[in-house]
C-alpha positions as CSV (number, residue, x, y, z in Angstrom):
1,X,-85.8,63.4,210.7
2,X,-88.1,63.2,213.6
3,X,-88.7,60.5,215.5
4,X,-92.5,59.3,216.1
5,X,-92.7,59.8,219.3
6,X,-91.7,63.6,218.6
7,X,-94.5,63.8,215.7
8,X,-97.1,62.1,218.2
9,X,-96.3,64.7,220.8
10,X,-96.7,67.5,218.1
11,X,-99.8,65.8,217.0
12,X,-100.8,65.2,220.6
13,X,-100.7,69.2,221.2
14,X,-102.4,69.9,218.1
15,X,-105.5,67.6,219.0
16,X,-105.6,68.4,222.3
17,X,-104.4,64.9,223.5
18,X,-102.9,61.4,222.8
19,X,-106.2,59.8,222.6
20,X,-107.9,62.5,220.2
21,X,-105.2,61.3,217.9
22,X,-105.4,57.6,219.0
23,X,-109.6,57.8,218.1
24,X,-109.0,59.3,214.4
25,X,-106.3,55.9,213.5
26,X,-108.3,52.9,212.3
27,X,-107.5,49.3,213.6
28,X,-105.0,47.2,211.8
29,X,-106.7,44.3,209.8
30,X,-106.2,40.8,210.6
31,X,-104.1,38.5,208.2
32,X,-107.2,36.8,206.8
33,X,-108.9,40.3,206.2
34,X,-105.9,41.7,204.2
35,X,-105.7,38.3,202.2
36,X,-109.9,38.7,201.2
37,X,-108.7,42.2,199.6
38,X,-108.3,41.8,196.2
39,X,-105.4,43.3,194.0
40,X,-107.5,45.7,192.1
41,X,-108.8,47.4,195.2
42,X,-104.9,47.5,196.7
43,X,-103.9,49.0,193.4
44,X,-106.9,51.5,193.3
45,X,-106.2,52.5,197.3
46,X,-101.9,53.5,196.1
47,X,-103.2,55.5,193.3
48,X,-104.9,57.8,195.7
C-alpha cells in the first residue's frame, strides 16, 4: 500500500503542484458544524 505522502506526490505531478491539489480539498468542519448535520443528510452523503 502506499503511503500518503507517495499518493500526494503522484497527485502533486499530475496537477502540476502541491497547492493545485491543496485548492481542490475543502476545509474540515468545526465540531459544532458536524453536530448541526442531521442524520438523514449523513446517511444520504454514504449512499453516494
Amino acid at each position: 500500500m502506499r503511503s500518503f505522502d507517495e499518493i500526494l506526490a503522484i497527485s502533486a505531478e499530475l496537477k502540476g503542484s502541491f497547492n493545485a491539489v491543496l485548492d481542490g480539498i475543502d476545509a474540515p468542519l468545526t465540531n459544532a458544524a458536524l453536530s448541526k448535520i442531521s442524520d438523514d443528510r449523513w446517511l444520504s452523503q454514504m449512499t453516494r
